[in-house]
Residue frames as qw, qx, qy, qz and C-alpha x, y, z in Angstrom:
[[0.497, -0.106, -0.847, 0.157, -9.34, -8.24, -39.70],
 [0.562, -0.666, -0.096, -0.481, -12.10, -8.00, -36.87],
 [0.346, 0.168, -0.792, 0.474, -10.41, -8.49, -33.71],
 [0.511, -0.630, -0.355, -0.465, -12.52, -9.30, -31.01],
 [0.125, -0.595, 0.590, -0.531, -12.34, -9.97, -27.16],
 [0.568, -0.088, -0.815, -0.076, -11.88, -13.31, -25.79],
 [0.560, -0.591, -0.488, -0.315, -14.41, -14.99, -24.10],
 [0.333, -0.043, -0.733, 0.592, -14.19, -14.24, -20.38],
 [0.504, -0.683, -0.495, -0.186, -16.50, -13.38, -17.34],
 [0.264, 0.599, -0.305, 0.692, -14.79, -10.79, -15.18],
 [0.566, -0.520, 0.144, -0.623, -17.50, -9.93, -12.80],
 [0.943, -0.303, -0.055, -0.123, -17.89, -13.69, -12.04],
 [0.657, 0.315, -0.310, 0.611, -14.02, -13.83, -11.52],
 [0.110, -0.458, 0.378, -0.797, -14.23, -11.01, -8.84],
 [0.759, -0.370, 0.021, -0.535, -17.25, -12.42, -7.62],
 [0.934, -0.175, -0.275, 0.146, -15.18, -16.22, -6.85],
 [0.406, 0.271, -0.452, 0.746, -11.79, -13.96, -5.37],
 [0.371, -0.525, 0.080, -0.762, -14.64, -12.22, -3.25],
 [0.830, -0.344, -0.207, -0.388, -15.94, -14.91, -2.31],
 [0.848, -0.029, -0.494, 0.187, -12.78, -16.47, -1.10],
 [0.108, 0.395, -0.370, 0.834, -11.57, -13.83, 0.58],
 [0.484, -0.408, 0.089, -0.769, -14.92, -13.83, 2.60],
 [0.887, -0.141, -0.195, -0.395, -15.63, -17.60, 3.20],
 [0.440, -0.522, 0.715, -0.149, -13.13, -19.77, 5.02],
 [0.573, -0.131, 0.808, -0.031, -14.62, -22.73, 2.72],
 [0.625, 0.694, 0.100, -0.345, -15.04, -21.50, -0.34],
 [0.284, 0.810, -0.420, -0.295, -11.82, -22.45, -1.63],
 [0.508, -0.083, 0.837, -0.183, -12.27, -25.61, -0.45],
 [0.621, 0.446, 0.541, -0.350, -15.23, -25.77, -3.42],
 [0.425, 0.846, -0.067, -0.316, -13.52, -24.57, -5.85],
 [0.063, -0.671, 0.666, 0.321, -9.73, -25.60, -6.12],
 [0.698, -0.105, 0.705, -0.068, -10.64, -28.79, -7.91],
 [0.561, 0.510, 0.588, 0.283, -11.78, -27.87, -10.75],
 [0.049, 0.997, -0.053, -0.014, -10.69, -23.89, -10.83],
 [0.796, -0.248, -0.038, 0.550, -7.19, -23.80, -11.89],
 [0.383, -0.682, -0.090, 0.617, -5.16, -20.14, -12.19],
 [0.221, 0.031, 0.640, 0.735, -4.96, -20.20, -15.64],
 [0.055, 0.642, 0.753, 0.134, -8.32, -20.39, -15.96],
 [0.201, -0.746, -0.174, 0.611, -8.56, -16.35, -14.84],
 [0.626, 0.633, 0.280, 0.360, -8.38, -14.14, -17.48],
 [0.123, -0.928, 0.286, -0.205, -7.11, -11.01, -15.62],
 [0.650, 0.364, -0.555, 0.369, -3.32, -11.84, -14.68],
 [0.110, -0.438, 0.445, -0.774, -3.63, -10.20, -11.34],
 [0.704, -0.259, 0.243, -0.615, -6.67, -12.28, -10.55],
 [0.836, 0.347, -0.424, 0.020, -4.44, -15.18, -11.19],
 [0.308, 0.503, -0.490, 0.641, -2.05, -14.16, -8.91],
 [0.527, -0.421, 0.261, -0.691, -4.81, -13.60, -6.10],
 [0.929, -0.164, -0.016, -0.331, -5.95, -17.08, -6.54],
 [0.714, 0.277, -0.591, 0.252, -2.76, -18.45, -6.39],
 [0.155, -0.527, 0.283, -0.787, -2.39, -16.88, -3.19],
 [0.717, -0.197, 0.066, -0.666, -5.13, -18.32, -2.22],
 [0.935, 0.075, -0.331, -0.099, -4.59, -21.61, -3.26],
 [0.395, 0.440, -0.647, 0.482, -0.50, -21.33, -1.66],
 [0.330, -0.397, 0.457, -0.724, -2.09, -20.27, 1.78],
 [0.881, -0.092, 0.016, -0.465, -4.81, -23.52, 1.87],
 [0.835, 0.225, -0.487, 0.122, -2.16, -26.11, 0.84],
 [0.237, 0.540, -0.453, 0.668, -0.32, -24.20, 3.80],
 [0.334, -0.495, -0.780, 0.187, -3.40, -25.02, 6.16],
 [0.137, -0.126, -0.124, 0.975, -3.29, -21.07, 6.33],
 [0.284, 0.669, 0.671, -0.146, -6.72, -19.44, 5.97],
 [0.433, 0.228, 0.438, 0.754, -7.51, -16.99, 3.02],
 [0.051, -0.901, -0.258, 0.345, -9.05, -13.78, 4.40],
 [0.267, 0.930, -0.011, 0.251, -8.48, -10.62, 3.12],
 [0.241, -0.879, 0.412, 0.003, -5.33, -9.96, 5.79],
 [0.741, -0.339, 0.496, 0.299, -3.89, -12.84, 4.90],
 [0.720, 0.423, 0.339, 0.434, -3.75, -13.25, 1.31],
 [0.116, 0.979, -0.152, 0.070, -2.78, -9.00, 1.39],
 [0.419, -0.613, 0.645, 0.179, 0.56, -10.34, 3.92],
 [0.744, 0.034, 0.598, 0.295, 1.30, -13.39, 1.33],
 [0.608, 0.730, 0.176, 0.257, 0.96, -11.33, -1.58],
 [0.034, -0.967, 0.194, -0.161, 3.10, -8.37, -0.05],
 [0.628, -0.532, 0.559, 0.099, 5.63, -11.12, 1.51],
 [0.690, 0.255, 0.555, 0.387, 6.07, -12.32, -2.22],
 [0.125, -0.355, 0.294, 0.879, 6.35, -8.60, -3.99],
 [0.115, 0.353, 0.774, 0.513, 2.79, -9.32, -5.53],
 [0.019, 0.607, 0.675, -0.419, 0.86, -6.81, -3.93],
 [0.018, -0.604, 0.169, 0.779, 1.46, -4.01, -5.66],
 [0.056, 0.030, 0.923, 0.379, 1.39, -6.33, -9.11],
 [0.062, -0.399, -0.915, -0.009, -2.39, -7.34, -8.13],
 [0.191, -0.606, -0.427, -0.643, -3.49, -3.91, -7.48],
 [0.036, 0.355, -0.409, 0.840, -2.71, -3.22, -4.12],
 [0.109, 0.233, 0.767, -0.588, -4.85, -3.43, -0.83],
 [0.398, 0.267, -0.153, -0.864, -7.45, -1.33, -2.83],
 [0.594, 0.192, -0.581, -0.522, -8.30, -3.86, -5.15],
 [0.238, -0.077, -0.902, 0.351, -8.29, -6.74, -2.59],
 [0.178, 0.318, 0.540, -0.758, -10.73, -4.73, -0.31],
 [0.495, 0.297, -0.360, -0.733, -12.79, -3.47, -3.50],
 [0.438, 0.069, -0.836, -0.324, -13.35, -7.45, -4.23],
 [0.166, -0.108, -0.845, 0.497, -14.71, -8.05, -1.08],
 [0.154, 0.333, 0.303, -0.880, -16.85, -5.38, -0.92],
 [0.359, 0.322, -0.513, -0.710, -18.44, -6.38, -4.43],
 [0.391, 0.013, -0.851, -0.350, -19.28, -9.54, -2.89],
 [0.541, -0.401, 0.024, -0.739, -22.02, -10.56, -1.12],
 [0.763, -0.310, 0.555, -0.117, -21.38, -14.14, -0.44],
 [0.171, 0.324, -0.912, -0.182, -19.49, -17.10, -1.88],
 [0.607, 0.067, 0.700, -0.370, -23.18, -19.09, -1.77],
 [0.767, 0.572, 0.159, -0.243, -22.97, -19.34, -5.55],
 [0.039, -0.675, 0.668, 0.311, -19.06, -19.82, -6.17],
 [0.510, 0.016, 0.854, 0.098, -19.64, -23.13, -7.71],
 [0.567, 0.780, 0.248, 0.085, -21.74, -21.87, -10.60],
 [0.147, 0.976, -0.127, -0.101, -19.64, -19.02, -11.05],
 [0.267, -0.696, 0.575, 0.336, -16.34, -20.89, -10.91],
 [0.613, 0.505, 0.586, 0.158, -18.17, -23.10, -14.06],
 [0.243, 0.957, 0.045, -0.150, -18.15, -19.69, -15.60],
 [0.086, -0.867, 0.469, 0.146, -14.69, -19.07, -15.74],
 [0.497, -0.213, 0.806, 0.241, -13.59, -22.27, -16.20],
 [0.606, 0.597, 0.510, 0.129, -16.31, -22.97, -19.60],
 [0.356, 0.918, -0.094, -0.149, -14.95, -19.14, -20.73],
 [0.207, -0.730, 0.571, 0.313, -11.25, -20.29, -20.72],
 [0.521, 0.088, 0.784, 0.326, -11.93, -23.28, -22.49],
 [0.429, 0.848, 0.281, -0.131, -13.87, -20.97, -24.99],
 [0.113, -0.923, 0.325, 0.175, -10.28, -18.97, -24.87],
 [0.356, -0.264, 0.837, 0.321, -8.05, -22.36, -25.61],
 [0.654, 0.419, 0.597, 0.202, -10.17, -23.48, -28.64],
 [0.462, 0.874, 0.148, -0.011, -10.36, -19.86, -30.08],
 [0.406, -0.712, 0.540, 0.191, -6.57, -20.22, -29.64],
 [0.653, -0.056, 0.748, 0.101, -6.32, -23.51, -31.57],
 [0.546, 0.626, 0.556, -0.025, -8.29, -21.88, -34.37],
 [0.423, 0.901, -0.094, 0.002, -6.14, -19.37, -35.04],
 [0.122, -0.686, 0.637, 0.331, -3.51, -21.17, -35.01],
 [0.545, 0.087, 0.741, 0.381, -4.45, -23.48, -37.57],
 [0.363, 0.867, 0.309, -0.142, -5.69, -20.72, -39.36],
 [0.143, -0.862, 0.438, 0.210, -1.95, -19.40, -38.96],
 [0.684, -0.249, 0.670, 0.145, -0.74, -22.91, -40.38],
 [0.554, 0.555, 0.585, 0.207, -2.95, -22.99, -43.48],
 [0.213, 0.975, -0.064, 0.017, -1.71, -19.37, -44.17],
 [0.090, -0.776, 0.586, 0.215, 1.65, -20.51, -44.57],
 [0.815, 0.233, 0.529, -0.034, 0.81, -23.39, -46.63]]
């Protein structure tokens, strides 16, 4: 059996945590239609939740904050530490394309729930 890797878009996943981290109003563009699942990395799930907690919170979503919210919840370490926070930032240049890019992620998970669906009715008809 050929196993492959499901669909996802990493880069463009860093590239929308970067952006929020950098933009004060980027998560504003996004949380409608970008939900946490949608992430394929678990860690970058975590971030955006983060994110998202802090906004509902009226809190803003810099880099020091979301580090203290992750680290005040025991997720920092989980997510990859300051390192990886800073590292996302630093990868991004701006958050003037987060709206394509959070399309991305969102079209690859739905790529990720059908090839789900398929193998489980593949799994159905093999126990016919």
């Amino acid at each position: 059996m050929i196993h492959q890797i499901p669909p996802a878009n990493i880069e463009a996943e860093e590239a929308v945590l970067g952006g929020i981290l950098l933009d004060p109003q980027a998560i504003v563009r996004v949380r409608s239609h970008l939900i946490s699942e949608a992430f394929y990395i678990k860690a970058h799930q975590e971030i955006y939740d983060a994110a998202l907690q802090l906004d509902n919170q009226g809190k803003p979503t810099d880099l020091l904050t979301i580090i203290s919210w992750l680290n005040d919840h025991n997720l920092l370490v989980q997510v990859g530490g300051r390192n990886k926070l800073a590292s996302l930032v630093d990868r991004t240049v701006s958050a003037v394309n987060i709206d394509f890019l959070a399309d991305l992620i969102v079209e690859k998970y739905r790529r990720r729930l059908v090839a789900l669906r398929g193998q489980e009715l593949v799994s159905l008809i093999s126990n016919l």
